[in-house]
C-alpha positions as CSV (number, residue, x, y, z in Angstrom):
1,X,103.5,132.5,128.1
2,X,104.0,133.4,124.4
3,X,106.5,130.5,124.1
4,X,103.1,128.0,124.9
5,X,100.7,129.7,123.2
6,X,102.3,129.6,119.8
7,X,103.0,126.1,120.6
8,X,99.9,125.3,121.2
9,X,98.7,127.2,117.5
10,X,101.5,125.3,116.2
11,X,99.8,121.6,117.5
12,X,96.7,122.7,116.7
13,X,98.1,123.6,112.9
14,X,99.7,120.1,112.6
15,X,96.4,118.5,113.9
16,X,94.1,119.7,111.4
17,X,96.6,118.8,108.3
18,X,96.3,115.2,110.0
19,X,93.0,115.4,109.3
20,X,92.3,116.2,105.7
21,X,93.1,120.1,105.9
22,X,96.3,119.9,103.1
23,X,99.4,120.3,104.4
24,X,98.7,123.5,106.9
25,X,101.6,121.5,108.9
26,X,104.4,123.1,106.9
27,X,103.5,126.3,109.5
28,X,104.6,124.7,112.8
29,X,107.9,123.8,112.7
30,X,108.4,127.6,111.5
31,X,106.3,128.5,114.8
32,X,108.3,127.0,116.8
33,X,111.3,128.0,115.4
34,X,111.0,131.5,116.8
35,X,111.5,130.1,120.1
36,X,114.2,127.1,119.1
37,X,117.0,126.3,116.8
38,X,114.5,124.1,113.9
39,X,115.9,121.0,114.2
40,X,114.9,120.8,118.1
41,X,111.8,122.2,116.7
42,X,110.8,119.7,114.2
43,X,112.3,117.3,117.4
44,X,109.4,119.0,119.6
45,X,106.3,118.4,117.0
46,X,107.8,114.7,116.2
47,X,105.6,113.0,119.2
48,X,103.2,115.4,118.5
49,X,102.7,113.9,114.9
50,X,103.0,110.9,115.8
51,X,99.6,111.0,118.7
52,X,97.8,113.1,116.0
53,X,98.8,110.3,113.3
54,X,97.4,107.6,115.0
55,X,94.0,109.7,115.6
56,X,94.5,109.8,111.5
57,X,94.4,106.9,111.3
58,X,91.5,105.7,113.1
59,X,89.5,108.5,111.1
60,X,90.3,107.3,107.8
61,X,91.1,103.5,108.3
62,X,87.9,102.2,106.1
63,X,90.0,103.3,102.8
64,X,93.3,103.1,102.0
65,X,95.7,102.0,98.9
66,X,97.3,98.9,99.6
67,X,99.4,99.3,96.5
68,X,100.7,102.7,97.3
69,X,101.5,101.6,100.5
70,X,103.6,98.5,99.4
71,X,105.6,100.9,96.5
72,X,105.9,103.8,98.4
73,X,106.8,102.4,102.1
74,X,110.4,100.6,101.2
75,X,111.6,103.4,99.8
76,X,111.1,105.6,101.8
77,X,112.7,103.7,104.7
78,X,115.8,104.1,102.5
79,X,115.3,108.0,102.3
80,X,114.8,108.0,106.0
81,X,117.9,106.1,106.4
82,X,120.3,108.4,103.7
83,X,119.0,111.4,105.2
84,X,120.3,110.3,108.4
85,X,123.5,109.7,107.5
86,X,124.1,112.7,105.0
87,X,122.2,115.6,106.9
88,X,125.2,117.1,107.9
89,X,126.6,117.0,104.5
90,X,123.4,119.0,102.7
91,X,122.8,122.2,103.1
92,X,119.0,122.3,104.6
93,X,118.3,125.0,102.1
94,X,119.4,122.9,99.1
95,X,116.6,120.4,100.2
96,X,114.4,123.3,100.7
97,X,114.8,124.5,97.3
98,X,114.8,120.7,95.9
99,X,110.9,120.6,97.8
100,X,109.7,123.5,96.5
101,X,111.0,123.1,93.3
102,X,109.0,119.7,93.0
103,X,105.9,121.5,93.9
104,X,106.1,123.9,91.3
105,X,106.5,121.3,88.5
106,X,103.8,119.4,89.5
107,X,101.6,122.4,89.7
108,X,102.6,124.0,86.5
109,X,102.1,120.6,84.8
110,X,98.8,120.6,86.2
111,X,97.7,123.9,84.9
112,X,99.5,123.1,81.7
113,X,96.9,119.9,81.4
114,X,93.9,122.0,82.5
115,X,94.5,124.4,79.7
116,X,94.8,122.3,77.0
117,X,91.3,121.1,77.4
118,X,92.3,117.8,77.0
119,X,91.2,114.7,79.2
120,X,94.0,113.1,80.7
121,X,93.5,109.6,82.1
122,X,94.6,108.6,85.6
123,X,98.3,107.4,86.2
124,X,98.6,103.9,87.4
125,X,101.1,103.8,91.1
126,X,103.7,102.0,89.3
127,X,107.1,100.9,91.0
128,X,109.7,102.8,88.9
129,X,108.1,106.4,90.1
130,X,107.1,105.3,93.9
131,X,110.8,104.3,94.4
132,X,112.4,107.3,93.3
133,X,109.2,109.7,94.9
134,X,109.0,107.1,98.1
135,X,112.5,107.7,98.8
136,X,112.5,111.8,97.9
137,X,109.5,111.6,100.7
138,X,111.8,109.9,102.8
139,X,114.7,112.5,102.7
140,X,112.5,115.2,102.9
141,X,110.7,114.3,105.5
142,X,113.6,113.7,107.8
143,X,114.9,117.0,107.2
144,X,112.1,119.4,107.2
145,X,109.2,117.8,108.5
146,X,108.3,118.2,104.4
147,X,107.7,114.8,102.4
148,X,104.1,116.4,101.1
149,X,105.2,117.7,97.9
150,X,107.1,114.7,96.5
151,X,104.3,112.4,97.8
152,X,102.0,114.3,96.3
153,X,103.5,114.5,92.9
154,X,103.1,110.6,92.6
155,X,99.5,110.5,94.6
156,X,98.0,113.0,92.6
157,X,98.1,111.7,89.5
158,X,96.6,108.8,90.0
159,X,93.2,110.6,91.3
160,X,92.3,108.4,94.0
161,X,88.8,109.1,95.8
162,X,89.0,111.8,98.4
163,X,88.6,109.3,101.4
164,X,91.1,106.6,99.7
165,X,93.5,109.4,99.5
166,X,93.3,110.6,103.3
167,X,93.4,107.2,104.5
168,X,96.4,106.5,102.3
169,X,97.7,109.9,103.4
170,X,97.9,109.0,107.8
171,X,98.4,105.4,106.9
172,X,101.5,106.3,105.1
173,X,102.8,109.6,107.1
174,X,102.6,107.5,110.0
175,X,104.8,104.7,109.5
176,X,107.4,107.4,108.0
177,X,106.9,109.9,111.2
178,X,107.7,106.9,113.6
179,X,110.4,105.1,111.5
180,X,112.5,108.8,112.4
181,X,111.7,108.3,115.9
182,X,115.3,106.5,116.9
183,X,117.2,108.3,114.4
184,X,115.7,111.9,116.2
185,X,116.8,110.4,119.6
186,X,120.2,109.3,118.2
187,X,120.9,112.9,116.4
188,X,119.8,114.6,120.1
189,X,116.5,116.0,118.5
190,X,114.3,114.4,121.1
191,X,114.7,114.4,124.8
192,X,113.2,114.5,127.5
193,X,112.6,117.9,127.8
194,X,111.3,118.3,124.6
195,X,109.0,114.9,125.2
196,X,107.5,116.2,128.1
197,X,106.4,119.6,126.5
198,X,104.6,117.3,123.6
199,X,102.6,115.2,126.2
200,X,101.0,118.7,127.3
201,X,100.7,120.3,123.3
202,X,99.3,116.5,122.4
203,X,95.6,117.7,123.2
204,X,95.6,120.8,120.9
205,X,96.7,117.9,118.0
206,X,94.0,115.7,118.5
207,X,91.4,118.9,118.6
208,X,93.0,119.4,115.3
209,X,92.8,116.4,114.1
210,X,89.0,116.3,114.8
211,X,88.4,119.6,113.7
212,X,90.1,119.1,110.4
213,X,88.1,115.9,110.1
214,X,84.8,117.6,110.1
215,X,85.7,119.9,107.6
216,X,87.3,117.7,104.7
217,X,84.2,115.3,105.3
218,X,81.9,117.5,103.7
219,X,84.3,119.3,101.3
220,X,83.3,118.4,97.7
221,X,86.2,116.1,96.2
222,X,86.6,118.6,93.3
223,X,87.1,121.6,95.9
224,X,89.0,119.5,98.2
225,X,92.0,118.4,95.9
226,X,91.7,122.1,94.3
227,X,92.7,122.9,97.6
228,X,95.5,121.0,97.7
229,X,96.9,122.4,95.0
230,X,96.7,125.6,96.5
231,X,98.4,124.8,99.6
232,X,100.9,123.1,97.9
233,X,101.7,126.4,95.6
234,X,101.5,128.0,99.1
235,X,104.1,125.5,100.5
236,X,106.6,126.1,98.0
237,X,106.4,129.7,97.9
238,X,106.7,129.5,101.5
239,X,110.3,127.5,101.4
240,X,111.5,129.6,98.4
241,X,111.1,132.6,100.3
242,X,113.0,130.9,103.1
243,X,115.9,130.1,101.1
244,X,116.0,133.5,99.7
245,X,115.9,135.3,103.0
246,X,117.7,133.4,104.6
């Protein structure tokens, strides 16, 4: 009974990340993982994703960025791809630590900005950057289930409009999260089993998914990519601390 009701906290969790509520999905694969080795975990929550992406989707399909999409899609097929192939070779706490690091530069060079009173203009998605971020989301994201703080080091800056943003956002995440479909069946992440448990947590996604919804609707934009930030510095406190104990 425990086992489904953190699972079912855990759906929920990923849900309302999918829609709008910043990245409050880096808590389910740890969830789960008191029950199950983490890479059958992140296995688990892949269909779930995937159902709650598509309910993204709908949500926020009126805006998206075409360009981003274009840069930042390629690449990150080839980070899918190199993950695949290497996981076995990296350390998953090297990757960890390579995440969080990320975050905290962005952040700290965010602060640094806000303190120096100065106006900074937007950054232009340019090709150079969303290859080398694209593909960083792509590795990542295979791995750990954790391709939001690259992606949002090259999204951020550009200050796209809230809804432009979250439609960008489960455009995006959603091509990634079924592009690791075959390799998760091929590694033995996915089976059966596991797909049958997500066709029963699949409802507590989508009341996620609706519930975030409603709240980052009416969320001022200023407060909503505040928080954001917040949950990003949360994020990579979050995988430091799992590096360090262990």
């Amino acid at each position: 009974m425990d086992y489904w009701i953190v699972a079912f906290i855990a759906a929920y969790l990923m849900g309302l990340s999918k829609g709008g509520v910043p990245m409050i999905a880096i808590l389910s694969v740890p969830l789960m993982s008191l029950f199950m080795d983490p890479a059958h975990a992140a296995g688990l929550l892949l269909p779930i994703y995937i159902v709650a992406d598509m309910y993204a989707v709908w949500l926020f399909r009126k805006d998206f960025s075409v360009r981003n999409l274009a840069i930042l899609l390629p690449p990150a097929i080839l980070g899918i791809a190199i993950a695949y192939f290497t996981v076995t070779l990296v350390p998953v706490w090297t990757m960890k630590l390579l995440v969080a690091a990320i975050g905290i530069y962005y952040l700290f060079n965010a602060v640094r900005k806000r303190l120096s009173r100065q106006e900074h203009p937007a950054r232009p998605a340019d090709v150079p950057r969303g290859v080398f971020w694209g593909t960083l989301t792509g590795i990542t994201s295979y791995i750990a289930h954790a391709g939001g703080p690259p992606y949002q080091s090259y999204v951020l800056p550009q200050r796209l409009s809230k809804m432009t943003y979250l439609g960008t956002n489960a455009i995006f995440f959603s091509a990634v999260n079924l592009l690791k479909v075959l390799p998760f069946i091929l590694a033995g992440q996915i089976t059966w089993d596991s797909a049958g448990q997500a066709v029963w947590l699949a409802p507590a996604a989508l009341l996620g998914a609706w519930s975030g919804s409603r709240i980052t609707r009416h969320l001022p934009e200023r407060a909503f990519f505040l928080l954001i930030e917040i949950a990003l510095a949360v994020v990579s406190a979050k995988l430091v601390y799992e590096v360090v104990t262990g």
